[in-house]
N, C-alpha and C positions, 0 to 999 in steps of 0.2 A: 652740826649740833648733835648730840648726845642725849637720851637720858638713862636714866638704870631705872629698872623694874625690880621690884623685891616679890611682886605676888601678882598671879593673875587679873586680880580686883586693877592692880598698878597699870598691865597693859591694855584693860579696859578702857582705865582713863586716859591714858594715851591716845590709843586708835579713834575713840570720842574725836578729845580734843585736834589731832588732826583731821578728819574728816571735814569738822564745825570750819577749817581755817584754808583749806584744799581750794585755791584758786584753777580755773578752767583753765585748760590750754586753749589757744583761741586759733590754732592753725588743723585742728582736728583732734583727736582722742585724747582724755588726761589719763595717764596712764600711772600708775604705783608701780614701782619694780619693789620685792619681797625677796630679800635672798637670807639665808642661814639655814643649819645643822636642821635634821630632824629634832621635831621637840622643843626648840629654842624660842616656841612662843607666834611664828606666823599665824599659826590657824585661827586662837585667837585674838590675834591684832585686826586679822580680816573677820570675824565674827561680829565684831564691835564694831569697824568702820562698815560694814555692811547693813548692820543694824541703826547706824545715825544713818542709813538713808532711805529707812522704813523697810529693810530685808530681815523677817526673822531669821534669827542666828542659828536654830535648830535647821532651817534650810539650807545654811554654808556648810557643806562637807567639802572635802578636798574633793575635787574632781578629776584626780590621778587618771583613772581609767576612760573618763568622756574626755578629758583635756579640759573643758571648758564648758561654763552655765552662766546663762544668762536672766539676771533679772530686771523685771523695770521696776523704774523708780519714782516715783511722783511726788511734786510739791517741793521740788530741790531745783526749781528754775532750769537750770543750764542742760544740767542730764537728766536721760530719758531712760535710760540704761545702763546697770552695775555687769559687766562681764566680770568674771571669777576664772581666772586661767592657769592651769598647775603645770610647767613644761618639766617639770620630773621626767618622763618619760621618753621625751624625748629626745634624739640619740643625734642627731644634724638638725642647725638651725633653718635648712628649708623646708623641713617638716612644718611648721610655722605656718607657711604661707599658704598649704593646702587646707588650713581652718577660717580661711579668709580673711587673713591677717591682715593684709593691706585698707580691705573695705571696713573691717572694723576701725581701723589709726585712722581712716578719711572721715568717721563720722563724729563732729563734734558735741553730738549727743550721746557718745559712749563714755563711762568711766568704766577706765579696765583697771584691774587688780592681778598680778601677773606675780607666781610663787615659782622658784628657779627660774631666773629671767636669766641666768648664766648662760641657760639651756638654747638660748636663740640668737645667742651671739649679737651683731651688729643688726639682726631684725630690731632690737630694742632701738625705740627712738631716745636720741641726746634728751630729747626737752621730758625724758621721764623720769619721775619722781622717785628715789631709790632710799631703801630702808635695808639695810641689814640689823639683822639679830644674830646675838652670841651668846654663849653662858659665861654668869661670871660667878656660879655657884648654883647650889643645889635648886636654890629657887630665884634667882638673883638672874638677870637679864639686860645687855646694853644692847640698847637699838641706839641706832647712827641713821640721824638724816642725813641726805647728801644732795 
């Protein structure tokens, strides 16, 4: 599935409305994989789904330089925790697993949100939810569920 975005206001209501609809993985971590260009719209796609789970959005920066932050989350039943993960930086996907990658995927109380998930190769689990973004103009954006 598809949709095109014409205006930030648009990926807002996207990342909303998928959040509201994000079924738990029941084997451990629900995990979003985030992949596209600089610019093309992830930051705020995670801004907004971060924000339908009570995270103000002024507190999602990209966490390029920590890799990863952690917020909790409350009154969303399933999760107890939004991690926020940027593997931009990273250069081999066993870099990964020295941020406690494994113990994070084991706990069914984490929703992780993962930006460059290229970056870790087959660390990404199958059963993870995957969005790319692209431009398809100046302000014009397809994000592709998969």
């Amino acid at each position: 599935m598809f949709m095109i975005s014409d205006s930030p206001k648009d990926t807002v209501s996207i990342a909303r409305e998928f959040a509201k609809n994000l079924e738990p993985h029941l084997g451990g971590a629900t995990v979003v994989a985030l992949s596209g260009e600089l610019g093309s719209g992830k930051t705020t796609f995670t801004k907004s789904f971060a924000e339908a789970f009570g995270v103000k959005p002024e507190d999602i920066t990209s966490p390029t330089f920590v890799i990863q932050k952690k917020f909790t989350i409350e009154g969303h039943g399933h999760w107890k925790t939004l991690v926020h993960m940027d593997a931009y930086r990273l250069e081999k996907p066993e870099e990964i697993e020295k941020l406690g990658w494994k113990e994070l995927l084991a706990d069914k109380s984490n929703l992780i949100l993962i930006e460059w998930p290229e970056n870790i190769g087959r660390a990404l689990p199958k059963h993870a939810q995957r969005i790319s973004f692209s431009y398809k103009g100046e302000n014009s954006r397809e994000i592709v569920f998969n």
